[in-house]
BAMAR-233801 format. One line per 4 residues: number of its first residue (from 1); their letters; for each residue x, y, z of C-alpha. Coordinates in steps of 0.1 Angstrom, whole numbers, plus 5000, padded with zeros to 4 digits. Example, Ala and Ser with C-alpha at 12.3 -4.5 7.8 and 13.67 -1.06 7.14 Angstrom:
1> AS> 5123:4955:5078 ~ 5137:4989:5071
END
This chain:
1> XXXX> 4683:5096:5226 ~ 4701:5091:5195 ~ 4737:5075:5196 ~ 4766:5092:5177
5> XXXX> 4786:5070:5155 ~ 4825:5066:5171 ~ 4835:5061:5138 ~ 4861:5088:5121
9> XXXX> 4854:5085:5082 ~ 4836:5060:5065 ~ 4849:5053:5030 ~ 4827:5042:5004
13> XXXX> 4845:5040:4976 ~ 4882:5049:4959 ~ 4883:5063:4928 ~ 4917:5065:4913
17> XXXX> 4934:5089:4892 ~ 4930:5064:4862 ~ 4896:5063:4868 ~ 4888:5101:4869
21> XXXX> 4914:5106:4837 ~ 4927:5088:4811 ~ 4960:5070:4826 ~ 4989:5092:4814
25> XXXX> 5026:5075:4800 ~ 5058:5076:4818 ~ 5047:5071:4856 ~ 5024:5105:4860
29> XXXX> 4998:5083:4876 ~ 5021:5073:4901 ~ 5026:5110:4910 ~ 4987:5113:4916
33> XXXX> 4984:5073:4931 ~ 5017:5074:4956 ~ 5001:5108:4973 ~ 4965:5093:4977
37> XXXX> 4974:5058:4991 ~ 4997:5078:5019 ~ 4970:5101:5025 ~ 4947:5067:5032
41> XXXX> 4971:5051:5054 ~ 4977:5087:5070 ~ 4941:5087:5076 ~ 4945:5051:5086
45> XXXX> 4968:5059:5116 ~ 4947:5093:5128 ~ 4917:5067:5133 ~ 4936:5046:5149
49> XXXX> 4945:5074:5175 ~ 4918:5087:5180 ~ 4898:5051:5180 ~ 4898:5032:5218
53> XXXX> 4912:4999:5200 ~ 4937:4981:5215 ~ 4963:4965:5199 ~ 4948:4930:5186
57> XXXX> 4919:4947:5174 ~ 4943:4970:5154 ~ 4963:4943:5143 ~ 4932:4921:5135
61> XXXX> 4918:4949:5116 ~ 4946:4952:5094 ~ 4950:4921:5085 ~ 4915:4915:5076
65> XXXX> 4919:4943:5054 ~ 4952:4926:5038 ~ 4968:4958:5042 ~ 5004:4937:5045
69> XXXX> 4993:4925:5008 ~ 4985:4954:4996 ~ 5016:4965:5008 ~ 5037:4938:4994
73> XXXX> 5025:4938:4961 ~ 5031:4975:4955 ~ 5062:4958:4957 ~ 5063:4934:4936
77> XXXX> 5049:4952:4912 ~ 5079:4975:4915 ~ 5103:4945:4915 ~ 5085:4927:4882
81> XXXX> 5086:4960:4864 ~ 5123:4969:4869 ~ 5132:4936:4853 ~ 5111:4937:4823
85> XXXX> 5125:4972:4817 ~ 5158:4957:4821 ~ 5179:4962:4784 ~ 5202:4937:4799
89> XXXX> 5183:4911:4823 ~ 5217:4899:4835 ~ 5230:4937:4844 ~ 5240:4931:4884
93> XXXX> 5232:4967:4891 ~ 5191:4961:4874 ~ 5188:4927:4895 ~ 5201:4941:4927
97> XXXX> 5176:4964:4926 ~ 5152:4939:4913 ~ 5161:4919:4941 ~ 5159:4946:4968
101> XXXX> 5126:4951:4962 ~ 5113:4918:4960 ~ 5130:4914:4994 ~ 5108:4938:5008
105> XXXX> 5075:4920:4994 ~ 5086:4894:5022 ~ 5099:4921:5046 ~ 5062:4933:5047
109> XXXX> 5048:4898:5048 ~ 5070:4886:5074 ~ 5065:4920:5097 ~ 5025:4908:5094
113> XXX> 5033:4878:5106 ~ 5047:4883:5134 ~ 5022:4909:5147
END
């Protein structure tokens, strides 16, 4: 008798927006990239319902995967683009925000870690 996988999706690959189009000016991409990666962790979480993990292995999982730097870096990235956007480096208002979001980079990191 054959056996059935358990397994929800298998994913071979990701092919970004950039990838399937030229990469567009002024953030567009973001409004095709920001929908697909929360459609991945959305699909993330279903298999994690409907999977008979328990928590380690969920945890375990996801950090093998460096999903937390993923995560983090996003970011960062965020963080290190505000600033060099900045007219005024030394504006408070730019580095709060600057700041803020580099924050979170160690928010995620640290919310990993203590998993």
């Amino acid at each position: 008798m054959e056996q059935q996988s358990k397994a929800v999706a298998r994913i071979g690959s990701i092919e970004t927006g950039g990838e399937r189009t030229a990469t567009t000016a002024g953030g567009e991409d973001l409004a095709v990239l920001a929908p697909a990666a929360a459609a991945a962790l959305n699909l993330l979480a279903d298999a994690v319902r409907l999977g008979g993990a328990d928590h380690d292995d969920i945890v375990q999982a996801l950090k093998a995967a460096r999903v937390d730097e993923a995560f983090a870096s996003v970011f960062d990235a965020a963080s290190e683009r505000v600033m060099a956007t900045a007219d005024d480096p030394y504006d408070f208002d730019v580095r709060l925000h600057a700041d803020n979001l580099a924050g979170a980079v160690g928010d995620v990191r640290r919310a990993f870690h203590w998993l």
